[in-house]
C-alpha positions as CSV (number, residue, x, y, z in Angstrom):
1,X,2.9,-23.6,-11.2
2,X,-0.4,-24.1,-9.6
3,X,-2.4,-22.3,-12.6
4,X,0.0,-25.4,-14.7
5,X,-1.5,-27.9,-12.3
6,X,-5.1,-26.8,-12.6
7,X,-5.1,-26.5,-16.5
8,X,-3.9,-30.3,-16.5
9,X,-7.0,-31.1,-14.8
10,X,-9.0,-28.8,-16.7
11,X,-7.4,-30.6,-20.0
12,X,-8.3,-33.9,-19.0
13,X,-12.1,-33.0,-18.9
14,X,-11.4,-32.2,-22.4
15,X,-11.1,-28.6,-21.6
16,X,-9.4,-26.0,-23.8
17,X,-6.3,-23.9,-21.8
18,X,-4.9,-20.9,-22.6
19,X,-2.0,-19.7,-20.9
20,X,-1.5,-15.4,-21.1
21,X,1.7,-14.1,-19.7
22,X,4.4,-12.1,-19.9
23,X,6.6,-15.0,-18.2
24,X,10.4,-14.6,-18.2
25,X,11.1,-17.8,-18.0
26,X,11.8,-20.3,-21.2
27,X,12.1,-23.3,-19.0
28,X,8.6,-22.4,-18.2
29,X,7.1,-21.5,-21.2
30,X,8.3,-24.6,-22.7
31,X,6.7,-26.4,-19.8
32,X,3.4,-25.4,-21.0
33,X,3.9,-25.6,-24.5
34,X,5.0,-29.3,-24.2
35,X,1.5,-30.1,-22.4
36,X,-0.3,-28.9,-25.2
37,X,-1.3,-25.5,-23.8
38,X,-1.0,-22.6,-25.7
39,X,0.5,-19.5,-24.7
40,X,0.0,-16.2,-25.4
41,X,3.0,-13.6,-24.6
42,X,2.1,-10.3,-23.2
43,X,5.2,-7.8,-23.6
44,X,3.9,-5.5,-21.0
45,X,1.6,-6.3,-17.8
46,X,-1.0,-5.2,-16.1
47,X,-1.8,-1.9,-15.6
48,X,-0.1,-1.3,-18.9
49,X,-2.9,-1.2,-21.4
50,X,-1.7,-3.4,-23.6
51,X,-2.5,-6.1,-21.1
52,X,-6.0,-5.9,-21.1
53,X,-6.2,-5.1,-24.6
54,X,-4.6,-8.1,-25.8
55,X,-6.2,-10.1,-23.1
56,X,-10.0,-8.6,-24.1
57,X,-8.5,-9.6,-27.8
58,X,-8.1,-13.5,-26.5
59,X,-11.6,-13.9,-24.1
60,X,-13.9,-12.3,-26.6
61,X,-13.4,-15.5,-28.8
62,X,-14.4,-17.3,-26.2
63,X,-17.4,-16.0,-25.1
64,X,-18.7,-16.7,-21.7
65,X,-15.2,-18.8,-20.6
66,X,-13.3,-19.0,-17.8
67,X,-10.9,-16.3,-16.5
68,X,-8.6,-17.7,-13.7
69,X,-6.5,-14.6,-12.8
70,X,-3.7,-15.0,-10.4
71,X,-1.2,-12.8,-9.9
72,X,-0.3,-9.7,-7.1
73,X,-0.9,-7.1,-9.7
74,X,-4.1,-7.3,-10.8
75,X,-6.4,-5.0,-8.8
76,X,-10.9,-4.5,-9.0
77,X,-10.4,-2.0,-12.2
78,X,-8.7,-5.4,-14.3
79,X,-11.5,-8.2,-12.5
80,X,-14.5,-5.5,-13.6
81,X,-13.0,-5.6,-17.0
82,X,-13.3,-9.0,-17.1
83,X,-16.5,-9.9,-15.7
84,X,-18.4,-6.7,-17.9
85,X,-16.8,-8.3,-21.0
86,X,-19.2,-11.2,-20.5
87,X,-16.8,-14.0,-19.2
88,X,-16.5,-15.0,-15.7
89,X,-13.8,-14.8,-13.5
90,X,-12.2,-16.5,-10.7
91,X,-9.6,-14.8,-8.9
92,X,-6.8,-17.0,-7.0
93,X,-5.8,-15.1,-3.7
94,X,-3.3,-15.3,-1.0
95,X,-4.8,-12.9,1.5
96,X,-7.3,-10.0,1.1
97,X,-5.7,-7.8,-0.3
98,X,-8.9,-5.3,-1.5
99,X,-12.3,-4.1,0.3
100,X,-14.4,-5.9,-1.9
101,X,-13.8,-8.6,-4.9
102,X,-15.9,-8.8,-8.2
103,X,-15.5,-12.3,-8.7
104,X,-17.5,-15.2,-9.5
105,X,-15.5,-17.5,-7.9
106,X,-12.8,-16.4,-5.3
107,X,-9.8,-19.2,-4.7
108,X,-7.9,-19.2,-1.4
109,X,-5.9,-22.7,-0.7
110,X,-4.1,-21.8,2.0
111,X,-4.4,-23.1,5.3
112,X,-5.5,-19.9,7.3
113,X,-8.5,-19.0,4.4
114,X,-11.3,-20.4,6.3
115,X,-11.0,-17.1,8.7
116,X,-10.5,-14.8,6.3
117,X,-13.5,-12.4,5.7
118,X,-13.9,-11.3,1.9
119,X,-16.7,-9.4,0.7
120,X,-17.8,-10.1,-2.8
121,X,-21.5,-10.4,-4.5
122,X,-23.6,-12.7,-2.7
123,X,-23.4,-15.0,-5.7
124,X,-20.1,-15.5,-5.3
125,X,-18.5,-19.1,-4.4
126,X,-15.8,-19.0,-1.5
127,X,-13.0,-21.8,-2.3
128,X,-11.2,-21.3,1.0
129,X,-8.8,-23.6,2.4
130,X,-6.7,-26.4,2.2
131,X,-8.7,-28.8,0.9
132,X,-8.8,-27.2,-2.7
133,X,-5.4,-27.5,-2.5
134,X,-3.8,-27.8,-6.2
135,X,-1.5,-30.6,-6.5
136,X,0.0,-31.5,-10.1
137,X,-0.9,-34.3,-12.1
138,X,2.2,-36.6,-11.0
139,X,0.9,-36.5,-7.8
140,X,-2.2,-38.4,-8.3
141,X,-0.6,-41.9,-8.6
142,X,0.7,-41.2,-5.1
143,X,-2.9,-41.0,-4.2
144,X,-3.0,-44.4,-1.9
145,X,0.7,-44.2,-0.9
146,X,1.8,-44.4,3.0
147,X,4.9,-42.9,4.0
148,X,7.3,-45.7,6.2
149,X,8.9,-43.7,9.0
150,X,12.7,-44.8,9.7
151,X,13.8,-44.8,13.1
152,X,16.4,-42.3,12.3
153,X,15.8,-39.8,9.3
154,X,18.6,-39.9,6.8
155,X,17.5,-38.5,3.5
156,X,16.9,-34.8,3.3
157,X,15.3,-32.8,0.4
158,X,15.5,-29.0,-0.2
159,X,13.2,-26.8,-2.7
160,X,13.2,-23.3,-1.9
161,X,11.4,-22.3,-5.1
162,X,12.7,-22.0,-8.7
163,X,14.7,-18.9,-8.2
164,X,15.7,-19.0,-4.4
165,X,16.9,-15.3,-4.5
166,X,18.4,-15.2,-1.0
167,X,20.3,-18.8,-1.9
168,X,18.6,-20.2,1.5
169,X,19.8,-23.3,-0.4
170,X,23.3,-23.0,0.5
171,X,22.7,-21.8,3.7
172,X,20.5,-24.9,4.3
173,X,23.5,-27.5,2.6
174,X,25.3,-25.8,5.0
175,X,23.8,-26.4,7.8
176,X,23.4,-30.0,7.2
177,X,26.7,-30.2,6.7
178,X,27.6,-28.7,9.9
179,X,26.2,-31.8,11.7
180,X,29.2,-33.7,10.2
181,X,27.1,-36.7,9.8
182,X,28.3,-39.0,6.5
183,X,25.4,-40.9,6.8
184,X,23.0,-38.4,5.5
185,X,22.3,-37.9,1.8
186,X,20.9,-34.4,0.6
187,X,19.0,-34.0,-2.7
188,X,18.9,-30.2,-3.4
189,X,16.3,-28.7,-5.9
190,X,16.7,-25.6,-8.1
191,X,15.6,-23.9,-11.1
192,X,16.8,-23.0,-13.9
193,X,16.3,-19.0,-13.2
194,X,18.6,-19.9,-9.9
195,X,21.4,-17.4,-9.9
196,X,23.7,-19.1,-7.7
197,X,23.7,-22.7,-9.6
198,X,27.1,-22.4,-10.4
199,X,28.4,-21.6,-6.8
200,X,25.9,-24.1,-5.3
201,X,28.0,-26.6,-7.3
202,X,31.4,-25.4,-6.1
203,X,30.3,-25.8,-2.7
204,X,29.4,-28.9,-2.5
205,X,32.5,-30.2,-4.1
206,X,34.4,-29.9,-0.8
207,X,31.6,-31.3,1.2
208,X,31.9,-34.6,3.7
209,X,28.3,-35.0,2.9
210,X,26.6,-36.2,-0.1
211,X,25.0,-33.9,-1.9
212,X,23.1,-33.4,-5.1
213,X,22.0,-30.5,-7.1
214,X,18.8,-31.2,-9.0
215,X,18.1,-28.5,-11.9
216,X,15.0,-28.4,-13.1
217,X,13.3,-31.9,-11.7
218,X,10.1,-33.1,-13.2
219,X,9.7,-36.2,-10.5
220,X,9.4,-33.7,-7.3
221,X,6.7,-36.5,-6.3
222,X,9.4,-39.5,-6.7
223,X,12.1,-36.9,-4.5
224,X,9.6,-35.9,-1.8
225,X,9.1,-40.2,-1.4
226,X,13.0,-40.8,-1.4
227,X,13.1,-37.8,1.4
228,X,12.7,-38.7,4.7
229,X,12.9,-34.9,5.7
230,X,12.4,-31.4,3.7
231,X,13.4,-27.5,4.4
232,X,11.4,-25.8,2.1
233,X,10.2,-22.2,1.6
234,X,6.7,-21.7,1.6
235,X,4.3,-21.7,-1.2
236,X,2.4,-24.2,-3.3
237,X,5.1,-27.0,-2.5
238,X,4.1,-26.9,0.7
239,X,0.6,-28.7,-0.3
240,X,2.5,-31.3,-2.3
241,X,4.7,-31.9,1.0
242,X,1.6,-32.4,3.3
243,X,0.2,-34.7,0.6
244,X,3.4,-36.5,0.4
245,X,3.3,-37.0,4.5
246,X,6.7,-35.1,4.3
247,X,7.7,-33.6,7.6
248,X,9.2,-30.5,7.0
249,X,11.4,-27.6,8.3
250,X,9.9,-24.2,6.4
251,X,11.7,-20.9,6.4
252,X,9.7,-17.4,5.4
253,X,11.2,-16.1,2.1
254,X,8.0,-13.8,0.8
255,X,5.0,-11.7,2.6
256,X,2.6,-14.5,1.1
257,X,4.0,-17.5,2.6
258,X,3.1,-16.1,6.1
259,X,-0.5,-17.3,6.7
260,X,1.1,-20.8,4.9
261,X,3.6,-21.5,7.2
262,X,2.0,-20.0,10.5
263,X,-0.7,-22.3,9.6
264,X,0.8,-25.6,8.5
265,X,2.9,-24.8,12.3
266,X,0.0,-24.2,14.2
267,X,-1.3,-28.1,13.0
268,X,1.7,-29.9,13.4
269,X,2.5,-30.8,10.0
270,X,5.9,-28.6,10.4
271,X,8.2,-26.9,12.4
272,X,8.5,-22.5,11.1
273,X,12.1,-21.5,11.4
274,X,11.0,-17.7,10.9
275,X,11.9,-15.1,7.8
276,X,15.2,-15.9,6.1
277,X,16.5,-12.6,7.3
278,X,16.8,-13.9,11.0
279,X,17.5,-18.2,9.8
280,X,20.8,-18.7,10.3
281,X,22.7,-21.7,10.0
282,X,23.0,-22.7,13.6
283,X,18.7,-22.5,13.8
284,X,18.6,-25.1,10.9
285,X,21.3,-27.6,12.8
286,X,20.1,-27.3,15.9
287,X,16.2,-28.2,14.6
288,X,17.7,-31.1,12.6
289,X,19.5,-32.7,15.6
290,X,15.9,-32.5,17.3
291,X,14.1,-33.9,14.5
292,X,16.2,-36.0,12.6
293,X,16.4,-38.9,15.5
294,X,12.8,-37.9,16.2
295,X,10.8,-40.8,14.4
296,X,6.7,-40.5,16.7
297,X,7.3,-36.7,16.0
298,X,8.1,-37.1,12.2
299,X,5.5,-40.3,11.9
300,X,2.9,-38.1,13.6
301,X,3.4,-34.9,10.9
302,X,3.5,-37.5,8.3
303,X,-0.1,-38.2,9.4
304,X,-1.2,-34.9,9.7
305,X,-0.2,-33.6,6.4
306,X,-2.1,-36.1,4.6
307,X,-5.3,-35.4,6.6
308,X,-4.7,-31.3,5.5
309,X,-4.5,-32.2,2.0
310,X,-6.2,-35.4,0.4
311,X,-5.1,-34.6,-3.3
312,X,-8.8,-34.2,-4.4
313,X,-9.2,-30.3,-4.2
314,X,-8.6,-29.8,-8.0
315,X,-11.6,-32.2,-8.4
316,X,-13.2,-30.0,-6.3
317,X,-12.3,-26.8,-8.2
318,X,-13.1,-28.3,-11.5
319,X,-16.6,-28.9,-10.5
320,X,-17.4,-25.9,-9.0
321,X,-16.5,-24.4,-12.4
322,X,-18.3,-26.7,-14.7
323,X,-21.3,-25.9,-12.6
């Protein structure tokens, strides 16, 4: 989703986008066919040969372009290949993962990058930080928006990624729930490679609260402005929260999200309920009866995520590239 957000801006420079993938995921791939992308499937990835083969295939008729590689299986061996085929390469990383990177360009948006130490070629540009955070293109027209901050917080949003594996949604509906408060409204978001859909809507059907399963939204920018509250998982939706001044509850599903929510902690911006493993429900209803009521605490994260990210670090990306 964040290599879909920079390729709009890349597009609107005029730019050519080529998406190459193995993605699982029709919803998806459909995504970025309907913006005019074009996507090239690759049946087997990286190290399998035929990865690099097909990819060489694509980049040597575009000589000299742009490779933005992201992705935890990519190692040196694949960004060497790259770069000695003539084209030049950014690599978009969560945390150092090798001894040395041969990258032109090396993208790190997370909150805790500015510490990180990589070595690289001395020609190589550090993005590092939050403020080339990658927000997508229905975010800009929220650009000059201020959050209000109700005395008492009533609407709740919850994204825990498109596949949610561990289903911390229904443990966070739950939860809610358990405050056996009719006044609140929860607007739950899920994706179409969600495995529990079907039981998420069973479960709510016996609910006192009100509560609705979203599959699939394209307005997460109109549902973070409704919310007056989110529990997410970390991850790129995290950025989109902060620029959205939407306080949030975040719960650790993956290794990467660590330095993410540690960090977005650390500043204020949101409270870390821990990994999902040790989250139960009680953790969740007791922070909510803290927070909910809690409108200088939630005003003052509102303020604070807007300061992390401004919304203009694609701009920031694109022109280091175009330079």
């Amino acid at each position: 989703m964040r290599m879909f957000a920079l390729a709009q801006s890349w597009q609107l420079k005029a730019g050519q986008v080529i998406f190459i993938t193995n993605c699982e995921s029709l919803a998806l791939v459909e995504k970025l066919t309907n913006q005019n992308f074009e996507v090239v499937a690759i049946e087997n990835s990286y190290p399998h040969q035929a990865d690099w083969e097909k990819t060489k295939e694509i980049l040597n008729k575009y000589p000299g372009s742009w490779c933005v590689v992201d992705g935890y299986h990519f190692d040196n061996d694949f960004y060497s290949l790259i770069r000695e085929n003539g084209n030049r390469l950014m690599v978009v990383d969560d945390t150092v993962r090798f001894d040395f990177y041969a990258a032109d360009v090396i993208l790190n948006q997370n909150i805790n990058a500015e510490k990180l130490i990589y070595k690289c070629p001395p020609d190589t540009k550090l993005l590092l930080g939050a403020k080339y955070a990658i927000l997508r293109r229905e975010f800009l027209s929220w650009q000059n928006w201020q959050r209000e901050t109700p005395q008492i917080a009533r609407n709740i949003l919850i994204t825990m990624g498109g596949s949610d594996f561990h289903n911390q949604t229904s443990k966070a509906i739950s939860a809610i729930a358990d405050l056996n408060d009719k006044s609140l409204n929860i607007r739950a978001v899920v994706g179409s490679s969600n495995l529990h859909l079907a039981e998420l809507n069973e479960k709510i059907e016996d609910l006192a609260v009100s509560v609705e399963i979203l599959e699939n939204a394209d307005n997460m920018s109109e549902l973070m402005s409704w919310a007056d509250l989110a529990i997410s998982a970390g991850g790129s939706t995290c950025w989109e929260l902060c620029f959205m001044q939407l306080p949030s509850l975040l719960i650790l599903t993956a290794d990467n999200q660590k330095g993410i929510i540690e960090g977005l902690s650390k500043s204020g911006f949101a409270e870390n309920l821990g990994w999902f493993e040790d989250v139960i429900g009680t953790d969740i209803t007791n922070s909510l009866r803290e927070i909910l009521p809690a409108a200088g605490k939630r005003r003052e994260m509102a303020e604070i995520g807007r300061k992390l990210v401004d919304g203009l670090g694609k701009i920031r990306i694109i022109e280091i590239l175009e330079s």
